[in-house]
SEMAR-715804 format. One record per residue (C-alpha): residue number from 1; residue in one letter; x, y, z. Coordinates in steps of 0.001 Angstrom, whole numbers, plus 500000, padded with zeros to 6 digits. Layout:
N
NUM|a|X|Y|Z .
...
This chain:
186
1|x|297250|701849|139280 .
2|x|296295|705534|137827 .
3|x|296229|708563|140017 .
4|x|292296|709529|139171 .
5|x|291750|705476|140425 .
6|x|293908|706142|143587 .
7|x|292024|709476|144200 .
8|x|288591|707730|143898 .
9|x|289651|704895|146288 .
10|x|290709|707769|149128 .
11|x|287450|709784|148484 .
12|x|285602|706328|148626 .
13|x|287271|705808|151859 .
14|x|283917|704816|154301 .
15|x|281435|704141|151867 .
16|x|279166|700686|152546 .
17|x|276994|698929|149849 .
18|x|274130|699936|152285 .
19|x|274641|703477|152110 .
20|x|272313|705413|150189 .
21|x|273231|707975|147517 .
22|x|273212|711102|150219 .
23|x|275425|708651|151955 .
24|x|277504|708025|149934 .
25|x|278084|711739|148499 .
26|x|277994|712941|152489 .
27|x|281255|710233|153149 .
28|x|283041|711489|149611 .
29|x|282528|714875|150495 .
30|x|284066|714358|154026 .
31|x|287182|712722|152922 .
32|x|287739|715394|150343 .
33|x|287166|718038|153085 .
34|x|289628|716318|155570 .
35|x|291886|715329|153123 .
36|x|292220|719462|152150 .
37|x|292534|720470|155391 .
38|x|294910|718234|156376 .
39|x|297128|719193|153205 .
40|x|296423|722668|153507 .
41|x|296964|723027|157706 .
42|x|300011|720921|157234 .
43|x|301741|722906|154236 .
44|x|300629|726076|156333 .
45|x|302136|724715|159693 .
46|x|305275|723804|158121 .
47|x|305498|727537|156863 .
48|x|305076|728489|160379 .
49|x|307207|726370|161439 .
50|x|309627|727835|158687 .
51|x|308985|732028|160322 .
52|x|309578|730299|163799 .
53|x|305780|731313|164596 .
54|x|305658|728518|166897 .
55|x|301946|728924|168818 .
56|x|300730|729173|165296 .
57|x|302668|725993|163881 .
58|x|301396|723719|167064 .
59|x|297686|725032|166228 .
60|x|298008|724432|162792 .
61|x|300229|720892|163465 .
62|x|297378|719962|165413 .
63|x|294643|720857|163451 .
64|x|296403|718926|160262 .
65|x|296789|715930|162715 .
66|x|292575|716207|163693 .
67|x|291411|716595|159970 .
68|x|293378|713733|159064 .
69|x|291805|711574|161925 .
70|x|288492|712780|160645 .
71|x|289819|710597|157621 .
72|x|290634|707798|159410 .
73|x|287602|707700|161671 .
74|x|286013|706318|158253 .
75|x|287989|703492|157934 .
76|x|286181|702019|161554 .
77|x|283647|699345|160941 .
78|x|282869|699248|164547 .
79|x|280666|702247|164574 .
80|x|277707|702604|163149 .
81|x|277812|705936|161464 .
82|x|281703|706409|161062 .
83|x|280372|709514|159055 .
84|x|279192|711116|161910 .
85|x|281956|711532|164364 .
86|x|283778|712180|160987 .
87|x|281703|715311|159979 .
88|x|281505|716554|164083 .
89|x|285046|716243|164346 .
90|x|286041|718460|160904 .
91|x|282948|720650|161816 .
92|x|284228|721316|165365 .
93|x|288265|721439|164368 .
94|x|287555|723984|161600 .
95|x|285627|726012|163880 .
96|x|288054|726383|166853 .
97|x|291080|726774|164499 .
98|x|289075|729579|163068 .
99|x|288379|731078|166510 .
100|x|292100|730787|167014 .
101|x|293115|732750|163551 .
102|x|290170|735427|164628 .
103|x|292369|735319|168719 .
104|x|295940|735172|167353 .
105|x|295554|737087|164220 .
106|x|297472|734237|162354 .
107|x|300123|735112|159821 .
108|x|300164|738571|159688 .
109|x|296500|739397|160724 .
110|x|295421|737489|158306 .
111|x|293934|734751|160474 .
112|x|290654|736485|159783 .
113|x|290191|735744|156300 .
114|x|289937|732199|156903 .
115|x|286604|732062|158329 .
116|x|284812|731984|155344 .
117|x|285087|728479|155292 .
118|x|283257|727477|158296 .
119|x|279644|728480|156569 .
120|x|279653|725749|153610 .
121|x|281716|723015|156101 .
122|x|278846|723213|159450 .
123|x|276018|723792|157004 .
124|x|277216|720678|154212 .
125|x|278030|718226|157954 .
126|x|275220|719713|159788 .
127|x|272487|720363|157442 .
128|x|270259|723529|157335 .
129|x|269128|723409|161183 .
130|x|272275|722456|162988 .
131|x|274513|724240|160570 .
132|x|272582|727109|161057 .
133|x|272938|726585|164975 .
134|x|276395|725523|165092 .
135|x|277183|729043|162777 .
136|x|274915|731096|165390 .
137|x|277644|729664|168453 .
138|x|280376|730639|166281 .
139|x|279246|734061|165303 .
140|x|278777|734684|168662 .
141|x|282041|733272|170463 .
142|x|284056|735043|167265 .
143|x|282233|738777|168110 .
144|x|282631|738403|171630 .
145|x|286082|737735|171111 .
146|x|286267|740948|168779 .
147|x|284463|743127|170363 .
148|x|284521|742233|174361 .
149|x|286162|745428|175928 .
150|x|287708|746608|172646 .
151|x|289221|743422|171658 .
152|x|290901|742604|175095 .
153|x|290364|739015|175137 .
154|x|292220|739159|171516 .
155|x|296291|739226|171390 .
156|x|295961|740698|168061 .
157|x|294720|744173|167165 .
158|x|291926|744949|164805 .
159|x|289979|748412|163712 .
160|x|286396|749018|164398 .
161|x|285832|748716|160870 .
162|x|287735|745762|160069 .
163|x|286386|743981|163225 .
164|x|282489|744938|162252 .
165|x|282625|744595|158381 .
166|x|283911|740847|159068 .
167|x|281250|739930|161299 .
168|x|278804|741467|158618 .
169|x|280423|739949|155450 .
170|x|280378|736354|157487 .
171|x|276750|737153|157900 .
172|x|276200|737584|154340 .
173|x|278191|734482|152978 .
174|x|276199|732169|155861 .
175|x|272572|733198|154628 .
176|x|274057|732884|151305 .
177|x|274979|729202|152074 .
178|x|272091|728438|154189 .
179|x|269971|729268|151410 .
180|x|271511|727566|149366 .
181|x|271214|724376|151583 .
182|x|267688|725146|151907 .
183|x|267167|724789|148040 .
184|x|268816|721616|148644 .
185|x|266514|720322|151392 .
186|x|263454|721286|150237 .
């Protein structure tokens, strides 16, 4: 068997004869999503691991362990949408892992940087309404988190500046995606 076969049969993971073509592109897009995260969480939890960062290696352990689940959830023929418990469990992982990296600072206050890909994840999974909600929750958990009492609630330290221009920037890349997924929709 080839590699690009292998790779289609893991992507194809979840897909039914019934599904229509939305369906079927929402269930490839999922696997590829979980099967990233997975790699990428696990690679970067093993590097923890590796600095002896060990709050950030369990996080990122069990976030690897959650996206691959996400996976597996579309192997069940005993629900009825495997697709959506799938796309709520990656949307709601990525989310609190980000609010963690935002918390903890991550790797060298770095942690930040990584939120960037909540907007196309809870926007692709949740469409243009409850993306847009779901985004709305976690801009406003992540700036109360920042900005609550000068960062208090935070055991890492960011400026002003830093703290404000990320909020702003995620602002920009969400109505970016949303309207993109708007052009989709309509």
């Amino acid at each position: 068997m080839n590699i690009q076969r292998i790779i289609l049969n893991y992507l194809s993971t979840g897909i039914r004869k019934h599904h229509s073509l939305e369906s079927k592109q929402q269930v490839l897009v999922a696997n590829l999503f979980g099967f990233i995260g997975y790699s990428l969480t696990l690679l970067l939890g093993i590097s923890a691991w590796a600095r002896e960062e060990f709050n950030l290696a369990i996080i990122l352990s069990i976030a690897s362990a959650l996206f691959f689940i996400s996976h597996l959830l579309l192997h069940l023929k005993s629900l009825a949408n495997p697709y959506k418990y799938s796309a709520i469990l990656l949307t709601s992982s990525l989310m609190l892992l980000m609010m963690y990296l935002v918390y903890s600072g991550g790797n060298n206050n770095t942690g930040p940087l990584w939120i960037y890909l909540v907007p196309p994840v809870a926007l692709f999974f949740g469409g243009l309404v409850k993306g847009s909600i779901h985004l709305a929750i976690f801009v406003l958990i992540t700036s109360f988190l920042l900005f609550f009492e000068n960062g208090e609630l935070l055991i890492s330290t960011y400026s002003y500046e830093f703290k404000s221009r990320l909020i702003y920037s995620f602002l920009t890349v969400s109505g970016l995606f949303a309207f993109y997924e708007y052009t989709r929709q309509y």
